[in-house]
N, C-alpha and C positions, 0 to 999 in steps of 0.2 A: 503451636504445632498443629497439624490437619489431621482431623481424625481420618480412621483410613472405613473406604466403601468396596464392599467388592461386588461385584456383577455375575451371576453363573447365569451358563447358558448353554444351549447344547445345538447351536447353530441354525437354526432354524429360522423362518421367515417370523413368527411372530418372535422369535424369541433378539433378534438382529432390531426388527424395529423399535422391538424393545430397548435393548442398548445403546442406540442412538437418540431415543429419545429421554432416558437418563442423563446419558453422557450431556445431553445441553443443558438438562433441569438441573442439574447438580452446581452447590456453589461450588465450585474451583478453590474460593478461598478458605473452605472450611473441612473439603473432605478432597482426599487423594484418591482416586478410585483406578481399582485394578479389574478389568476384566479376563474372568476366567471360562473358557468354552471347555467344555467338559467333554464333549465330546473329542475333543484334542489330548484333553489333561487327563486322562481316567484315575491317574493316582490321585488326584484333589476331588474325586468324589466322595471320599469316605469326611475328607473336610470339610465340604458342604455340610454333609450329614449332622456332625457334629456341633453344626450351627445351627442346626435347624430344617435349614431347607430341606424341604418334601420333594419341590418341582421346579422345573425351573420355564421361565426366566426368574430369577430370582436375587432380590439385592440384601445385602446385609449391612447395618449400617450399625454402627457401634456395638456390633454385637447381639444386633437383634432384625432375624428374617422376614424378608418380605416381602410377599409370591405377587407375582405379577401376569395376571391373564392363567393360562395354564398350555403350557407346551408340549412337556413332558413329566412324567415320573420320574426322579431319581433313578427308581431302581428298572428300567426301562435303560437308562443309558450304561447299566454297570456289565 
């Protein structure tokens, strides 16, 4: 079974390059990854939160946050 990856992001130019360049580093065969733009999703802010993530672009992978560059604050997109 694929562990699952999720990707938040709040639209933006670094945060986009970012997702694309996840999206190809990522094994396919080992994680299912779900991208979440947050600024579309604002109810899946408070889930971010309780992962961890601070800012985003930001991926979570098994359960454990991982900020990438610096986009935005969280609470910036709430």
């Amino acid at each position: 079974m694929k562990a699952k990856a999720v990707f938040y992001h709040a639209g933006c130019p670094v945060c986009v390059s970012a997702e694309h360049h996840v999206a190809q580093a990522l094994d396919e065969t080992r994680y299912e990854l779900e991208v979440v733009h947050l600024g579309e999703a604002k109810p899946r802010i408070a889930e971010a939160e309780a992962q961890g993530v601070k800012s985003v672009p930001a991926l979570v992978l098994n359960g454990e946050p991982f900020h990438i560059n610096f986009g935005a604050d969280l609470a910036a997109l709430k």
